[in-house]
N, C-alpha and C positions, 0 to 999 in steps of 0.2 A: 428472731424477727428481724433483726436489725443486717444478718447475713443475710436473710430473702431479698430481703429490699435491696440490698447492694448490688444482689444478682440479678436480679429483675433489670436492675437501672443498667450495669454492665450489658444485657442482651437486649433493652432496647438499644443504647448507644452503638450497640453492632448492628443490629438493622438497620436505624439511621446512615452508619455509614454506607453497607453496602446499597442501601435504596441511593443515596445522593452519590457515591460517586463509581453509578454503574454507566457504562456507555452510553451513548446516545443510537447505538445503531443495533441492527437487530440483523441476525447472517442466517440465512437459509440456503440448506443445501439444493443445487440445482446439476444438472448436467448441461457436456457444453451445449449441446443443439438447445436449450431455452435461453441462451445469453441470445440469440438469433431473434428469437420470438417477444424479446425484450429491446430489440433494435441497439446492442452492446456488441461489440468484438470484441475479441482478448484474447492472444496465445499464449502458452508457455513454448518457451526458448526449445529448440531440435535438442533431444536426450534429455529432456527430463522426463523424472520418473511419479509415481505415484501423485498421479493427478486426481485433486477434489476439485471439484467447482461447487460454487456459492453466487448468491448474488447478496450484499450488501445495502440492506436498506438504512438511509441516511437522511440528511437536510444538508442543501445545500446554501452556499452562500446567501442567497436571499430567501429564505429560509424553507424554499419548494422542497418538495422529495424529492431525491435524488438514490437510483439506482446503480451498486457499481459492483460491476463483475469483478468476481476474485479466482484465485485461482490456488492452490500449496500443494507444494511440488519439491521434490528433490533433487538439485540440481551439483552437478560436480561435487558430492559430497555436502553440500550443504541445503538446511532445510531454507524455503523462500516462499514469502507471498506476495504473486504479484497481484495490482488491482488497476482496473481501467472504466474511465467514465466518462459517456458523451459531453464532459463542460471544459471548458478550457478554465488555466489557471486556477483549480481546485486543487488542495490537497484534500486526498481520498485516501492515504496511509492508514489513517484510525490512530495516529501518532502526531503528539502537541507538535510542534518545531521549535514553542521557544523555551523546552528543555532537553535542546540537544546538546552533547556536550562537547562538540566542533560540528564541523563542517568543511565541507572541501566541494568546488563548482568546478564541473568542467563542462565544455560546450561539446553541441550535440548540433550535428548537422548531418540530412536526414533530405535528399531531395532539396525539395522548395523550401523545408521546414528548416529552421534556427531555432535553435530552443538553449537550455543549460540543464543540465542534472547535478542537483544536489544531492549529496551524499552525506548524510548527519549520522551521529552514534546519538542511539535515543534508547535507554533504558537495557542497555547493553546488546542491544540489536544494530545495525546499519540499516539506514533506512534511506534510499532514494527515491527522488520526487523528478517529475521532469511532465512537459507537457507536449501535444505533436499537435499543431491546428487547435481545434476546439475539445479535443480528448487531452485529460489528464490521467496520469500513471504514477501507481506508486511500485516499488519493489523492496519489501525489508527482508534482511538475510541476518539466521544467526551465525556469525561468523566475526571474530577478532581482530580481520583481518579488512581494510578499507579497500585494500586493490581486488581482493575477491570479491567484494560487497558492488565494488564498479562496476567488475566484469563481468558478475551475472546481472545487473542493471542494462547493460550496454546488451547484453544480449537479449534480455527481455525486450529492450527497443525494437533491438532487430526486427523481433518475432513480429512485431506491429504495426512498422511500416507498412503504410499504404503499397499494393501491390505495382505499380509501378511506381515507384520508387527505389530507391538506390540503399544498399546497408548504411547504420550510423558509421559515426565515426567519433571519435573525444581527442579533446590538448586539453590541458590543464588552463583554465578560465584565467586571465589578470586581472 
């Protein structure tokens, strides 16, 4: 008797946890022509490969719904998910930031746009955050490596810039 109960108490304590600390968002697969239909743009970087689309349902900062296009792709050998969504200064990663374990800024100038990209290791991932006008973007890459993790960030940008507009560019932030 005294095993059941333990076990019992054991597989409620496991549902507790997985109920309380499951996400708050909820990802459904979409393809790209409904990012359009959703008033969302979003490319993945020229040669990536094995593209899913998703839209990412969330809360945003004041606590409205918030829709944000995703994308996972495989880019230069490495797997990436980028995300993009009409609010300025959002992180839409799905990644805390104040458990990352550095971070490295560099500036992003982009046209009319000034911005910086942050570049955090979060939970052994790279994870960058950067914003262009009123869209923010995130890109996490598994990869060990911060200058790959930049440089498929910096090229996700690319891919995003306003059509007349000019490619990013980065220097290392002071």
């Amino acid at each position: 008797m005294k095993k059941t109960i333990i076990a019992l108490l054991l597989v409620c304590a496991l549902a507790f946890c997985f109920c309380a600390c499951g996400k708050k968002e909820k990802v459904k697969t979409y393809s790209k022509e409904d990012f359009a239909a959703l008033g969302i743009s979003l490319e993945a970087p020229e040669g990536a490969e094995n593209l899913e689309y998703a839209v990412v349902e969330s809360k945003a900062a004041n606590n409205e719904d918030l829709n944000i296009a995703q994308i996972s792709f495989d880019y230069n050998g490495v797997k990436c998910i980028l995300r993009g969504a009409n609010v300025g200064e959002h992180n839409v990663s799905g990644y805390e930031e104040n458990k990352a374990a550095n971070e490295e800024q560099y500036d992003l100038n982009v046209g009319d746009y000034s911005s910086q990209i942050r570049v955090m290791q979060i939970d052994g991932k790279y994870v960058s955050i950067w914003t262009l006008g009123e869209h923010s973007y995130s890109l996490s890459a598994e990869t060990d490596d911060s200058v790959t993790a930049t440089s498929c960030a910096m090229d996700a940008a690319n891919a995003n810039v306003p059509a007349a507009e000019t490619p990013a560019t980065t220097a290392a932030a002071e």
